[in-house]
N, C-alpha and C positions, 0 to 999 in steps of 0.2 A: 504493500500500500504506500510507504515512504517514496519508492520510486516514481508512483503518479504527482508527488505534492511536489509543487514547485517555489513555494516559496513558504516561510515563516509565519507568514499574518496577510491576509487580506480581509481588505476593508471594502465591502461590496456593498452593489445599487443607492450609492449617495448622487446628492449633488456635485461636481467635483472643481471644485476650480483651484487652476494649476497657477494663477496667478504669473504665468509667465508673460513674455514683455506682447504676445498674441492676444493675451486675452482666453486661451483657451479654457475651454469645459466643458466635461463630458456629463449627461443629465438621459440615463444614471450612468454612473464611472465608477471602477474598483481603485483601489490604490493598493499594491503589492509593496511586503516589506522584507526582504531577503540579508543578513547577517548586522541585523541592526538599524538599514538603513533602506531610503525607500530607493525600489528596484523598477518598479514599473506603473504606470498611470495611463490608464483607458478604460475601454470598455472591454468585459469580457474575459479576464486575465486567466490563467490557471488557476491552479488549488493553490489550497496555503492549508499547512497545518491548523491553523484557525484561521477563524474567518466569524467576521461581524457582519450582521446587517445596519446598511447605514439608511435605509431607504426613509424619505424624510427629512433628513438631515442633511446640510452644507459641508463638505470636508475639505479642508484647505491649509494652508500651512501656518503653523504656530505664530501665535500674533506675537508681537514686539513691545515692551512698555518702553517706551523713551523715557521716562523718567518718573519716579518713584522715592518714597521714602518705607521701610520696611519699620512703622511705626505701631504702636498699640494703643492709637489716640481714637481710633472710627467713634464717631457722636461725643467725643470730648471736647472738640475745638469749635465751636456754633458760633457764626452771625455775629463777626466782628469785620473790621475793616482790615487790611492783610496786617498793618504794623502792632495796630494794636494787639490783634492776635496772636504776633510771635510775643510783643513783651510781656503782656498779662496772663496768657497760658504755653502759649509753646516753651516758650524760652524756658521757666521756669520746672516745667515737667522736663525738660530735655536736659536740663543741668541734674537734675536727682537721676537718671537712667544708670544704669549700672548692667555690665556685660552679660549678666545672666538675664535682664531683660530685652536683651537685645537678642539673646537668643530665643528664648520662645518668642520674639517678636516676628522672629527669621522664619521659623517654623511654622505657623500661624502662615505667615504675610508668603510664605513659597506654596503652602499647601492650597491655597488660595489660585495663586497664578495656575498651578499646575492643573487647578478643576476648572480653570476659567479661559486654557485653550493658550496660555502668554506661557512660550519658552525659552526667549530671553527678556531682561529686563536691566534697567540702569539705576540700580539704589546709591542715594545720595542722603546717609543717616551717620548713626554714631558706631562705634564698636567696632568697623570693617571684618576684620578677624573673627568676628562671631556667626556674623550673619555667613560669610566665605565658608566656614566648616559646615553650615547646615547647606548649603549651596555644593559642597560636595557630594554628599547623599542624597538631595534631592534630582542631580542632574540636569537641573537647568543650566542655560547657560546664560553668567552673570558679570556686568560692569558693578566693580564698586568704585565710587569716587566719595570718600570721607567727606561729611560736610564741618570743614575748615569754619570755623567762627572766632571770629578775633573781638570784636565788640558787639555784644556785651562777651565778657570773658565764661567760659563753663558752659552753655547749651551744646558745643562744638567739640569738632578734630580738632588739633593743632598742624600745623607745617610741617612741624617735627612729627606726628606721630601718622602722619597721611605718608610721607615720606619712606618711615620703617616699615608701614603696609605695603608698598612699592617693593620693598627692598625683600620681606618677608613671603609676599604671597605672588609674585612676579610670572615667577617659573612653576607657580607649584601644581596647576591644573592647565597645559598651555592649550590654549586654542576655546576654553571655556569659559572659565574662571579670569576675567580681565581685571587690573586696578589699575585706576586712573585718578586724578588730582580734582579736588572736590571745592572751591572754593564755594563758600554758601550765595554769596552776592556783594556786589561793586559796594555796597555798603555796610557789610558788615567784616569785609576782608583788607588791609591796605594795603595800597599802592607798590611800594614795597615788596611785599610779599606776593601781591598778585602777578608782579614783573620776574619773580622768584618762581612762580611755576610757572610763568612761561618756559624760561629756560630748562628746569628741570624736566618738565612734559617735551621737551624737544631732546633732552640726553636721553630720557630713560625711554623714549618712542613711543609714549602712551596718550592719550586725552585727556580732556578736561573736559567736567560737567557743576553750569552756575544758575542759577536763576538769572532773567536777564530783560528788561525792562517789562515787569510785570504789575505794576501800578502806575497811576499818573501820580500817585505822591513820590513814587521812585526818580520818575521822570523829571519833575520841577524839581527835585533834591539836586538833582544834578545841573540841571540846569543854572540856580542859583549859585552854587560851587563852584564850577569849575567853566560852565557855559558852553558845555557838553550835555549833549544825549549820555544815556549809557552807553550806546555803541560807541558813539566818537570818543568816549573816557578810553575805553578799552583798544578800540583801536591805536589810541596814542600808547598804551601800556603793552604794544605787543601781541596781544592775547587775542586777535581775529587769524584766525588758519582754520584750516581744515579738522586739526585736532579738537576743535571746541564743538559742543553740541549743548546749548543756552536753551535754558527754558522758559516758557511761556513768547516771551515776545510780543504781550500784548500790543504795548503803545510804542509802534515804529515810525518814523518818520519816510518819506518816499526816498530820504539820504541812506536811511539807517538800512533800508531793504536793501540797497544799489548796494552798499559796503557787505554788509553779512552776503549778499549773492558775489561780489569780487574776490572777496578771501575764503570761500568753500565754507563757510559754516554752516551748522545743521542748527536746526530747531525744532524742539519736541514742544506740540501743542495738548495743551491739556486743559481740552472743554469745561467739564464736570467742573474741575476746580475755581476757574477764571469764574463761572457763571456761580458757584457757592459761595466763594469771598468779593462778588460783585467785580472785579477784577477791570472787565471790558471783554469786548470781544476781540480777539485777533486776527489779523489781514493775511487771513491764511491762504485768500487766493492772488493777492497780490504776491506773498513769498513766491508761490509756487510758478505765477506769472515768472519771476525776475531769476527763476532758475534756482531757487535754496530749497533744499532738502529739508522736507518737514515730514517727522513722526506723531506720532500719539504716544502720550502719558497719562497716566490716571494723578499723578501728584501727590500719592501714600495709600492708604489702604480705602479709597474712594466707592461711590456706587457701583463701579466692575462691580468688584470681586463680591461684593454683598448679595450682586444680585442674580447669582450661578447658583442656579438647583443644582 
């Protein structure tokens, strides 16, 4: 009987979309999966030692979080304005977290993604190393970038300890397991040190992930400062390449689009959240107009994953 199975797992009479650059799909299509990895996509395929019925269902390839916090706040952080909500409750919970709640936060915040179809994702929290060890057993495949906080001191990574995550967890899952340099935002990181990992994100060959004009209080801050956008801060600090993928991007200027599309930067949009903290909406078709690569984020453990039977 072995000799008729041709493959390990098929996934038969789904919807199937192959999401390749065609547009293809098959309606109904199998998906064959042979020594771990998918072998074959149509209609019709051989056996599989198992075999599912998908009939009904959409089957397509694992969704992406562009950006994420692997937190244990879901209905703790309510109907604030973004600043006030990091100083009056984030900040505040985020400086008492301690490694072992960062692990079952891990645990919790993976088991979630993996019911809800996301198998990679981009966590920008605390602990790096804890959430990374549960990311080895769940098999997903994960970016950490430490979120760096400089002001206020204690809700944050430090420089120095985003750094020894680099240094620590670099090689130790390759091709899976990614760390990357986390600065939290143009305003709570300095100049300084933001110019600091640029360079280091360019020795050690990795990326950076920041939050990045995502309020209009963001925006006039900077404006009154420095007489900068956010983008044109950062621009002038180095930190616009290809290695950066900035989140939200609410409030762009038509300059700010042109520049993030010049220097290859990505931009992970994240609805849900923009529309809970009132945020604004973002010119997601203008990015995409100007040629920037924009993903989807949920922005921590958000309505996704809550709302996966």
């Amino acid at each position: 009987m072995d000799q008729e199975v041709e493959y390990e797992l098929v996934i038969r009479n789904g919807y199937v979309l192959t999401m390749d650059v065609k547009g293809t799909r098959y309606a109904p299509g199998d998906v064959a999966v042979r020594a771990g990895a998918i072998a074959a996509v149509g209609p019709n395929l051989g056996a599989g030692r198992e075999e599912l019925d998908a009939h009904g269902n959409a089957v397509l390839p694992g969704l992406v979080d562009c950006h994420m916090h692997e937190t244990l706040l879901r209905g703790v952080c309510e109907d604030l304005p973004l600043m006030r909500w990091l100083d009056e409750i984030c900040f505040p919970i985020d400086s008492a977290f301690q490694p072992i709640h960062q692990r079952a936060a891990a645990y919790m915040n993976q088991l979630e993604m993996v019911r809800g179809g996301i198998t990679t994702f981009i966590d920008i929290y605390r602990y790096p190393s804890e959430a990374a060890t549960v990311a080895e057993q769940s098999g997903l495949r994960a970016i950490f970038s430490p979120q760096i906080i400089e002001n206020p001191s204690g809700p944050g990574e430090s420089l120095a300890s985003n750094l020894q995550f680099v240094h620590e967890w670099r090689d130790r899952v390759p091709g899976r397991i990614l760390t990357w340099f986390g600065p939290h935002a143009l305003y709570s990181v300095s100049a300084e040190s933001l110019r600091k990992i640029a360079r280091l994100a360019e020795e050690y060959d990795v990326g950076i992930h920041t939050h990045l004009a995502e309020t209009l209080d963001e925006v006039e801050l900077f404006r009154r400062s420095y007489n900068r956008t956010p983008v044109e801060y950062l621009a002038d600090l180095g930190l616009l390449n290809k290695r950066l993928v900035a989140a939200h991007g609410v409030h762009l200027t038509d300059r700010d689009i042109q520049l993030l599309a010049e220097h290859d930067v990505s931009v992970a949009h994240n609805p849900s959240s923009n529309m809970k903290l009132a945020s604004g909406v973002a010119r997601i078709p203008d990015l995409l107009a100007a040629g920037v690569r924009v993903g989807l984020g949920t922005d921590s453990n958000l309505s996704l994953y809550s709302r996966v039977d």
